[in-house]
Short mmCIF file of the C-alpha atoms (twelve columns), coordinates in Angstrom:
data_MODEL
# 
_entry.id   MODEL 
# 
loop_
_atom_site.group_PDB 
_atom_site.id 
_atom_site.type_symbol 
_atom_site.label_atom_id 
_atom_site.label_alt_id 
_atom_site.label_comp_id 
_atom_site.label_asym_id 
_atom_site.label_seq_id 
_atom_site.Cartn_x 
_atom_site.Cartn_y 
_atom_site.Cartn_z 
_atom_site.pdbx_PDB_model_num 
ATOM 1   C CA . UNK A 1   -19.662 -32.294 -106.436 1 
ATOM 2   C CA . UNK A 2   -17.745 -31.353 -109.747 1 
ATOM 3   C CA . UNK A 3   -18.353 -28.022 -107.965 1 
ATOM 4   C CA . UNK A 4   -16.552 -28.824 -105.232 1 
ATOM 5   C CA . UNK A 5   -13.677 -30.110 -106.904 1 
ATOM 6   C CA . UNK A 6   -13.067 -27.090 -108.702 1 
ATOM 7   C CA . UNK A 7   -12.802 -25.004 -105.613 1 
ATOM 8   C CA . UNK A 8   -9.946  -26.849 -104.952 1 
ATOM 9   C CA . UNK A 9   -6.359  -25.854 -104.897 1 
ATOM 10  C CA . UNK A 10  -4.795  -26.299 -108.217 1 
ATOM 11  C CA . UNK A 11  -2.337  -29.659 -106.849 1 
ATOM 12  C CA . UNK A 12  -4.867  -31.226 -104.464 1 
ATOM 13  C CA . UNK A 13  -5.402  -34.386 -104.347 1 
ATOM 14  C CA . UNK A 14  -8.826  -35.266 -103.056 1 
ATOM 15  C CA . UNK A 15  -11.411 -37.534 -101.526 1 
ATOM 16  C CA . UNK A 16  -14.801 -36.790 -102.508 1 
ATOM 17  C CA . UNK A 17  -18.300 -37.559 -101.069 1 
ATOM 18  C CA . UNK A 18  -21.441 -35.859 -102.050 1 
ATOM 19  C CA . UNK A 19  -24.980 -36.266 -100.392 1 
ATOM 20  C CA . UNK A 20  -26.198 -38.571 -103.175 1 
ATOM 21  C CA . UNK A 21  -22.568 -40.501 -102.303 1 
ATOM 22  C CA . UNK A 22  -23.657 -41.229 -98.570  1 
ATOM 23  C CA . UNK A 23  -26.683 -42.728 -99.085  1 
ATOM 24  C CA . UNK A 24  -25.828 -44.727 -102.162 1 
ATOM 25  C CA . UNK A 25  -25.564 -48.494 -101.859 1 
ATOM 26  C CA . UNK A 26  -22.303 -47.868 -103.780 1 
ATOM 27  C CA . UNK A 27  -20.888 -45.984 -101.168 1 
ATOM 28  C CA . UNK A 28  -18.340 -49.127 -99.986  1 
ATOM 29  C CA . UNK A 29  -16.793 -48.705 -103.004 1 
ATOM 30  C CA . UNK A 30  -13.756 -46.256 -103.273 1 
ATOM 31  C CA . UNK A 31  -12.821 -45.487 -107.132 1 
ATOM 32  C CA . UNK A 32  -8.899  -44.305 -106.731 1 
ATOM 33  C CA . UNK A 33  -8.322  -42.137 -109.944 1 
ATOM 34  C CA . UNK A 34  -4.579  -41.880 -110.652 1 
ATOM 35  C CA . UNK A 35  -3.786  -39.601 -113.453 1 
ATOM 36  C CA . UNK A 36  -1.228  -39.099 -116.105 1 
ATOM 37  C CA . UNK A 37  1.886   -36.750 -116.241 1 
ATOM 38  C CA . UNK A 38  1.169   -33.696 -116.360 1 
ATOM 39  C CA . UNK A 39  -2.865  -34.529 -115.317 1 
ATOM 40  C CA . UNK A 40  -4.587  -31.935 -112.248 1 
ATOM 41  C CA . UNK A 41  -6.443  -32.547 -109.741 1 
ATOM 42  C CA . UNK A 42  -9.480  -30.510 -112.065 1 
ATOM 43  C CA . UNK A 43  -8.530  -32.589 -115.261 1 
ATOM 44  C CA . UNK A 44  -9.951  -35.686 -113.227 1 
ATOM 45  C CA . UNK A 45  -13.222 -34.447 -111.841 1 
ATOM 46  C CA . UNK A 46  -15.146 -35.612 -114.901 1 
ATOM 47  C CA . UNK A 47  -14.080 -38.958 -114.029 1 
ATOM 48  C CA . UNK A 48  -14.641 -38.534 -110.457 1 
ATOM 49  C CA . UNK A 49  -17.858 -37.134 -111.140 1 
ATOM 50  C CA . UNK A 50  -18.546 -40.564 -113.843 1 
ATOM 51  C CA . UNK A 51  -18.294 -42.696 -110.394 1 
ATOM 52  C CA . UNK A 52  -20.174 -39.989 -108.095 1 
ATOM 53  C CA . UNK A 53  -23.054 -40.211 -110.311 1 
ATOM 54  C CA . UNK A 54  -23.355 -44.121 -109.477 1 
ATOM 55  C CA . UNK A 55  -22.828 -43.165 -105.873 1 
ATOM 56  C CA . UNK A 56  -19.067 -44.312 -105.260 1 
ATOM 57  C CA . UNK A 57  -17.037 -42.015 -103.566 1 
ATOM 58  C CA . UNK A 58  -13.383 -41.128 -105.709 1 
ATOM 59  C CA . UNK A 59  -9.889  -40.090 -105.164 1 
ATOM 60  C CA . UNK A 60  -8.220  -38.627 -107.393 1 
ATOM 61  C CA . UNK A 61  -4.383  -38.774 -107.229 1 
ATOM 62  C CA . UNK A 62  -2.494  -36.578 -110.029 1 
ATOM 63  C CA . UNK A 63  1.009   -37.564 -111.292 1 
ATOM 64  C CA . UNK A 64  3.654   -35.132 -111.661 1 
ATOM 65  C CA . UNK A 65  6.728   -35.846 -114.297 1 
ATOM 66  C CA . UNK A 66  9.148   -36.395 -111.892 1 
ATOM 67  C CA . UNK A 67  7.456   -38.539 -109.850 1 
ATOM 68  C CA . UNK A 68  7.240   -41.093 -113.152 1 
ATOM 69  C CA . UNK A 69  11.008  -41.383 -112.420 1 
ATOM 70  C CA . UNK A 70  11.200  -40.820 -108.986 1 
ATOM 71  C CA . UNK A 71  9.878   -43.846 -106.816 1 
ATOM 72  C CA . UNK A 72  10.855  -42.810 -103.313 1 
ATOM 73  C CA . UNK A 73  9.390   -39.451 -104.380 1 
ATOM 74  C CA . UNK A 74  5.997   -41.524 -105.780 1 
ATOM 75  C CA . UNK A 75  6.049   -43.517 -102.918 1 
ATOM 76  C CA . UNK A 76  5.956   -40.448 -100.783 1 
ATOM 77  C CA . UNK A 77  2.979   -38.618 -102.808 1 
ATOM 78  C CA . UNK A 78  0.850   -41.931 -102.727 1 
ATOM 79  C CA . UNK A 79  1.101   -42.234 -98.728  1 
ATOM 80  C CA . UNK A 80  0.221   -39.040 -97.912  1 
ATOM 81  C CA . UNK A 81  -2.498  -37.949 -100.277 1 
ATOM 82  C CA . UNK A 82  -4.079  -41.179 -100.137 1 
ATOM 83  C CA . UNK A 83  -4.410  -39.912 -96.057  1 
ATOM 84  C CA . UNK A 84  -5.996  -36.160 -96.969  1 
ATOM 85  C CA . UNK A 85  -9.984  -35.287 -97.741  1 
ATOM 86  C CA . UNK A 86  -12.635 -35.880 -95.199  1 
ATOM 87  C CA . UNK A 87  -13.215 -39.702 -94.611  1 
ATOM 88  C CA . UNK A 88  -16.321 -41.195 -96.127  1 
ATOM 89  C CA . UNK A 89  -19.542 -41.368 -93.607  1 
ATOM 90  C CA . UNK A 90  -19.319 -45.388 -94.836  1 
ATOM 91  C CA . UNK A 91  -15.818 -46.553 -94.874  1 
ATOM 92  C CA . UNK A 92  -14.912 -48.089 -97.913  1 
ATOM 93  C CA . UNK A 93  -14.997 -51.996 -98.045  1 
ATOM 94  C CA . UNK A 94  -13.448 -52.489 -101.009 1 
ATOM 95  C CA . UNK A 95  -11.488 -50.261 -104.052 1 
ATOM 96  C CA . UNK A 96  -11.824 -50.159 -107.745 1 
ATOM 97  C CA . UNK A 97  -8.671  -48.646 -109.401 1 
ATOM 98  C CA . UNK A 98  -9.089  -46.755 -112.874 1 
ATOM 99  C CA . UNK A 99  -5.461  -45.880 -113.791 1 
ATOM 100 C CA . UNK A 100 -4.675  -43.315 -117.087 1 
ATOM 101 C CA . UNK A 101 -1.191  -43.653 -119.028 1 
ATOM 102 C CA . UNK A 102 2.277   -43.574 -116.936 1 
ATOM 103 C CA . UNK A 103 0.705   -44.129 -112.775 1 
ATOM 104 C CA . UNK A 104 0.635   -48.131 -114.314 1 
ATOM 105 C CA . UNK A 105 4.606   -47.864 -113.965 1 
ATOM 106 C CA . UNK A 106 4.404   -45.708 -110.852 1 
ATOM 107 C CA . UNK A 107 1.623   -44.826 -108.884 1 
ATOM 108 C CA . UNK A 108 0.149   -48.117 -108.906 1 
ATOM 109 C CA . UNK A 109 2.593   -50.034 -107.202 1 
ATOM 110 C CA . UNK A 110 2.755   -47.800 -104.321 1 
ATOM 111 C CA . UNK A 111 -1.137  -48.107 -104.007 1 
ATOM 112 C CA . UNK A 112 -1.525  -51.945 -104.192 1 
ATOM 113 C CA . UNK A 113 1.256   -51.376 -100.868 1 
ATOM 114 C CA . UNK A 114 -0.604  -48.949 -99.268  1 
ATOM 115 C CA . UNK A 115 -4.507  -50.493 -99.827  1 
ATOM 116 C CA . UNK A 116 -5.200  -54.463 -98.776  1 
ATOM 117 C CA . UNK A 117 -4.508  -56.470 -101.990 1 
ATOM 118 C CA . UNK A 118 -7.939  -58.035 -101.226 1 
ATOM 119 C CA . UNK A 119 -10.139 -54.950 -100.716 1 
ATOM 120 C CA . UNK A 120 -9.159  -54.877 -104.663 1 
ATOM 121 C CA . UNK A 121 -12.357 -55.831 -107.214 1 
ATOM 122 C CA . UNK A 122 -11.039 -54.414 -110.411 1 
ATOM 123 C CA . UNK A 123 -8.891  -51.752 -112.364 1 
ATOM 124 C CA . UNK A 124 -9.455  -50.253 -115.230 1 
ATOM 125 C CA . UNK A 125 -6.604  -48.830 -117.440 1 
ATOM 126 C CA . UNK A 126 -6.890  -46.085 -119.927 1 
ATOM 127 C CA . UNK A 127 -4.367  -45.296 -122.715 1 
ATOM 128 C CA . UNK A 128 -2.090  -47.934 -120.181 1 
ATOM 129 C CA . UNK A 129 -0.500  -49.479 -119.470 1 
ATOM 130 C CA . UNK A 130 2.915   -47.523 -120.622 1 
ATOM 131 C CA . UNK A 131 6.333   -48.663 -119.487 1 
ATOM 132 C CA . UNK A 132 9.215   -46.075 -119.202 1 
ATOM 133 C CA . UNK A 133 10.453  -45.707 -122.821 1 
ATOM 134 C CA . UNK A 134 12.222  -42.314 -123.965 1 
ATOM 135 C CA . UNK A 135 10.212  -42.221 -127.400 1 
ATOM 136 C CA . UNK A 136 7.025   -43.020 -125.450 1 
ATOM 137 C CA . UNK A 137 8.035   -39.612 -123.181 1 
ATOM 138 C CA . UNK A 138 9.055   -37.668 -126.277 1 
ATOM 139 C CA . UNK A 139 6.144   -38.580 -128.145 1 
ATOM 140 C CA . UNK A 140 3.895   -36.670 -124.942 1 
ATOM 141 C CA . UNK A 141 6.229   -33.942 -124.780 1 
ATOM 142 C CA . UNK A 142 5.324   -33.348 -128.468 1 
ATOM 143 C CA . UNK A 143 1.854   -33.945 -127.677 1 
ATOM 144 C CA . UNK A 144 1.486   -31.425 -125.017 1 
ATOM 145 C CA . UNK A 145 3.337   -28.529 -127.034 1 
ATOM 146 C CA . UNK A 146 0.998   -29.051 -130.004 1 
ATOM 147 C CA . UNK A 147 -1.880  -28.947 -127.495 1 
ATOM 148 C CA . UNK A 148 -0.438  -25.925 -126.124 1 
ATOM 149 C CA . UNK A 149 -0.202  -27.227 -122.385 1 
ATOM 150 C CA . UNK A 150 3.729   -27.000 -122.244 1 
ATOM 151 C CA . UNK A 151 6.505   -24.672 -122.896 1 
ATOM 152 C CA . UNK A 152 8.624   -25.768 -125.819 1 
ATOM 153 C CA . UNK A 153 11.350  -24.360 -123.517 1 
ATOM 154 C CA . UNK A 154 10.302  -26.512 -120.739 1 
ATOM 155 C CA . UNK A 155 9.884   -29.432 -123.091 1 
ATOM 156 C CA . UNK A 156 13.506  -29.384 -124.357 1 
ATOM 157 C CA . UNK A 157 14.554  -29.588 -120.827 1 
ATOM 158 C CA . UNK A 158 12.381  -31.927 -119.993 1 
ATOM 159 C CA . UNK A 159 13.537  -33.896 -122.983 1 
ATOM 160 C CA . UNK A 160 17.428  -33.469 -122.225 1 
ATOM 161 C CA . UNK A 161 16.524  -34.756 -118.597 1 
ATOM 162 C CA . UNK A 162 14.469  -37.985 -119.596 1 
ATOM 163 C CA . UNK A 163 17.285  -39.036 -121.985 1 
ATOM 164 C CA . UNK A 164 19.845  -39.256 -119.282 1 
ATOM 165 C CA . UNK A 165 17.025  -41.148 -117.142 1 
ATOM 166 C CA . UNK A 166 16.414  -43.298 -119.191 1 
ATOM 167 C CA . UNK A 167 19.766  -44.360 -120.116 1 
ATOM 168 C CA . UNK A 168 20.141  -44.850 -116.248 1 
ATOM 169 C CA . UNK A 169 17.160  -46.288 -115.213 1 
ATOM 170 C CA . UNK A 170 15.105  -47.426 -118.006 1 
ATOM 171 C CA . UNK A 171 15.526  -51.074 -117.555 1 
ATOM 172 C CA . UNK A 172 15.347  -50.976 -113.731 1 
ATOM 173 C CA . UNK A 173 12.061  -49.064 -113.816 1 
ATOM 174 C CA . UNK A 174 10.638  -51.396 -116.820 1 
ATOM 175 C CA . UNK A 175 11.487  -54.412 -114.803 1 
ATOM 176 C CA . UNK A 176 9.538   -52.997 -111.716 1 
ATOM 177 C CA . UNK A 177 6.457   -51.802 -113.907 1 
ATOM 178 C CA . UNK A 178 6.141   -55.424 -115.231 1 
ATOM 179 C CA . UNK A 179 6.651   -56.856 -111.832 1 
ATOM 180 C CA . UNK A 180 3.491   -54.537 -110.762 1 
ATOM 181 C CA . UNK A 181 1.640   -55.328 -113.636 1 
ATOM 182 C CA . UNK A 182 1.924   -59.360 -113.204 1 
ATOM 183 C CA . UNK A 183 2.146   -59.250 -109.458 1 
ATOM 184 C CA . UNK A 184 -0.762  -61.795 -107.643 1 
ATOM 185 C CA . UNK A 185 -3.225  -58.615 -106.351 1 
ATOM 186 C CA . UNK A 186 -4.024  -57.658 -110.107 1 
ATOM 187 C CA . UNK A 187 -4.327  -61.325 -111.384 1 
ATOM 188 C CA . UNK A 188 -7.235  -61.989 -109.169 1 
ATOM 189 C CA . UNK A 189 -9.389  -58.647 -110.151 1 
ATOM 190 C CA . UNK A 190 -10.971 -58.320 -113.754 1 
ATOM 191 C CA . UNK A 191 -9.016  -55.977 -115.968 1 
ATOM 192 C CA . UNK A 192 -10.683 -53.319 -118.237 1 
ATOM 193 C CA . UNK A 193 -8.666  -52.227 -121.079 1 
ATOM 194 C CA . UNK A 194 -9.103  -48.780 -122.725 1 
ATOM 195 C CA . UNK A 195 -7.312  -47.476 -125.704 1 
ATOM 196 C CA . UNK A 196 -6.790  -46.458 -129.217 1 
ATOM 197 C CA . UNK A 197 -5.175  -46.874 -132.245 1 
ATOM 198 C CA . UNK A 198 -4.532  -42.884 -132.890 1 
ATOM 199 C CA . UNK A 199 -2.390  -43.092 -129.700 1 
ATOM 200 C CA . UNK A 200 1.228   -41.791 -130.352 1 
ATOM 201 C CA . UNK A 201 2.657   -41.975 -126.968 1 
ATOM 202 C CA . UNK A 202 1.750   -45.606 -126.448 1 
ATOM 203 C CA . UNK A 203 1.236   -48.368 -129.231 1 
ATOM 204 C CA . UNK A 204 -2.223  -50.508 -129.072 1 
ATOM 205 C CA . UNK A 205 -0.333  -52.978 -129.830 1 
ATOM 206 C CA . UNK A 206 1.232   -53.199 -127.131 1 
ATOM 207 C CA . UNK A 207 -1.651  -52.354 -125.013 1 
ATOM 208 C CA . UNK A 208 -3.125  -55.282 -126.803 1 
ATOM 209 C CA . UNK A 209 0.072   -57.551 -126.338 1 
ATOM 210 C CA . UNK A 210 -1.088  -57.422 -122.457 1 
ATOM 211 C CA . UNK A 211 -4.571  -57.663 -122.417 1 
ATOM 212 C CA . UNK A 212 -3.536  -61.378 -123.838 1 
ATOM 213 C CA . UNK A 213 -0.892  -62.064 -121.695 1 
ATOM 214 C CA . UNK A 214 -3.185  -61.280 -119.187 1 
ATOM 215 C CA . UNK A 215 -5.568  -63.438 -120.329 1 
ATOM 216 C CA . UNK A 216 -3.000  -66.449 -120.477 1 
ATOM 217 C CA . UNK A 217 -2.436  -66.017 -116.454 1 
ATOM 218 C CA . UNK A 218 -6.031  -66.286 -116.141 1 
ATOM 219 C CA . UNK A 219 -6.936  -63.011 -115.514 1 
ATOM 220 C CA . UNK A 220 -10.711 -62.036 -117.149 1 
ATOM 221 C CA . UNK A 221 -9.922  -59.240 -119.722 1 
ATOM 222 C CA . UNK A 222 -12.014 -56.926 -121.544 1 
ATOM 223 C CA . UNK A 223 -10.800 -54.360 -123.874 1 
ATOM 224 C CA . UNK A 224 -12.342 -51.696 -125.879 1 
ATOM 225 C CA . UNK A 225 -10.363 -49.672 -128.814 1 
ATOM 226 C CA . UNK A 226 -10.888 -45.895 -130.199 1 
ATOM 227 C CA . UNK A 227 -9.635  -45.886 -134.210 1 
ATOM 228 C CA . UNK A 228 -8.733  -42.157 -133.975 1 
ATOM 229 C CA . UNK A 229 -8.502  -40.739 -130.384 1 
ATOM 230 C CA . UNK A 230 -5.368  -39.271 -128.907 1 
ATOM 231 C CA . UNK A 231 -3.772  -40.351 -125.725 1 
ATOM 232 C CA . UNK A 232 -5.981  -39.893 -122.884 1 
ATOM 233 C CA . UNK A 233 -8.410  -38.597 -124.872 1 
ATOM 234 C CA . UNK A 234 -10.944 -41.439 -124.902 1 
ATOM 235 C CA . UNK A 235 -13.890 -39.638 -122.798 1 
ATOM 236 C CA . UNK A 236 -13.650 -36.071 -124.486 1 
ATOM 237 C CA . UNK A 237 -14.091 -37.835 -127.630 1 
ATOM 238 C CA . UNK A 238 -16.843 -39.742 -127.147 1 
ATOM 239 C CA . UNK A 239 -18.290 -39.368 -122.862 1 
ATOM 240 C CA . UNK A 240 -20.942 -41.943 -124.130 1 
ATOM 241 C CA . UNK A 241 -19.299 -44.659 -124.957 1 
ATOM 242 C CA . UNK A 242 -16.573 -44.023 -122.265 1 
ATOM 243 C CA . UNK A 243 -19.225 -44.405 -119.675 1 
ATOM 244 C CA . UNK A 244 -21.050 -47.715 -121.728 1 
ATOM 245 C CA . UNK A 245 -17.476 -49.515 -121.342 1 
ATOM 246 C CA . UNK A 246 -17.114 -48.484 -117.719 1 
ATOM 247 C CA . UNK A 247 -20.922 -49.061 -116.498 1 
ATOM 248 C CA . UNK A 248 -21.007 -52.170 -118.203 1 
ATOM 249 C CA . UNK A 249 -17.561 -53.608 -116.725 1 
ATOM 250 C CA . UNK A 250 -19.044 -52.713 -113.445 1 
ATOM 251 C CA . UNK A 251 -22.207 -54.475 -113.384 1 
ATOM 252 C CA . UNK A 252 -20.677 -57.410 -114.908 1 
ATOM 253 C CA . UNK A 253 -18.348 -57.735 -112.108 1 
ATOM 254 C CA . UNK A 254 -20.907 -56.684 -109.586 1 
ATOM 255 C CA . UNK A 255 -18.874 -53.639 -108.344 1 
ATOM 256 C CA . UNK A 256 -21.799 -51.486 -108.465 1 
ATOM 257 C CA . UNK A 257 -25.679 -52.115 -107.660 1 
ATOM 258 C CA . UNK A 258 -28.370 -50.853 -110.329 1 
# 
């Protein structure tokens, strides 16, 4: 399967089924993967592959920087990729979504419209969620150049161009991310929280500051923390662990058989 994936052009976004998939009493589960800016289609086939090996077919949906500003544009990526890939031999009953950094303030809307808010068993959120804050973005953009994924040309632009969005839409698009992230579909599926305290780009405390208000609305809350770990970096730095929290959050809620 991981394979597979990597045959793939670079910027599509998949739907993928292996052999062991079909025949897996899994199978009526769909795992939607929705990455972080910047993230590829490739960068999220170890996570797709984490859910293949339990026999639940994936989807991974990448997030390009402007569509963390761009909702109509967001809206428009969500629709049609969640429509491409060959359709699952079992059709998917119900959907688990595992959500990384910035798609909690703008995929993830979009995909609670497009999917049946009671298909929905659970999401998991890793380094997320993250609302739209300029030294959150700059903090990434710094991240990125150190790690050698982005032009420090590029990032300056991109810099100059989030600090005029955010002074125009910042509180707009923070109101909507915190309408999505109390909204009734998520307060009726278990949350799984994911994060660290080495995180620059978003705070655990204020990771942490949700988990709880989740909990006050009712909503059963787990949450695991990394001491050192960088953003999105909680499965390269320790796969074990990553797939411990995951597995376990999935039996408890009887999302997967074993």
């Amino acid at each position: 399967m991981l394979g597979i994936c990597r045959s793939l052009p670079r910027r599509v976004r998949l739907l993928c089924t292996s052999e062991a998939t079909r025949s897996s009493p899994n199978a009526s589960t769909l795992v939607i993967l929705s990455g972080w800016a910047s993230s590829k289609a490739k960068t999220l086939t170890k996570y797709a592959q984490m859910y293949e090996e339990m026999g639940m077919p994936t989807k991974c949906i990448p997030l390009t920087i402007p569509e963390l500003w761009l909702r109509p544009l967001s809206k428009k990526t969500v629709n049609t990729k969640m429509e491409e890939g060959p359709r699952p031999p079992t059709p998917p009953t119900q959907y688990l979504l595992h959500v990384f950094s910035g798609s909690s303030a703008s995929h993830l809307s979009h995909i609670l419209d497009k999917n049946s808010g009671s298909m929905l068993k659970g999401i998991i959120f890793d380094s997320s969620p993250v609302g739209y804050s300029l030294q959150a973005g700059l903090s990434a953009i710094e991240m990125l150049k150190r790690q050698g994924k982005m032009n420090p040309i590029a990032g300056m632009a991109i810099g100059m161009t989030g600090k005029v969005m955010n002074a125009l839409l910042s509180d707009y698009m923070n109101r909507l991310a915190r309408e999505t992230w109390l909204c009734e579909q998520l307060r009726r599926v278990p949350h799984l929280y994911l994060y660290s305290k080495g995180d620059e780009v978003v705070g655990s405390d204020f990771i942490e500051e949700w988990a709880e208000r989740q909990r006050e609305r009712g909503v059963s809350v787990e949450a695991h923390c990394w001491q050192e770990s960088a953003h999105v970096r909680l499965y390269q730095d320790d796969p074990e662990k990553y797939r411990k929290q995951v597995t376990d959050f999935l039996v408890k809620n009887r999302l997967i058989e074993t």
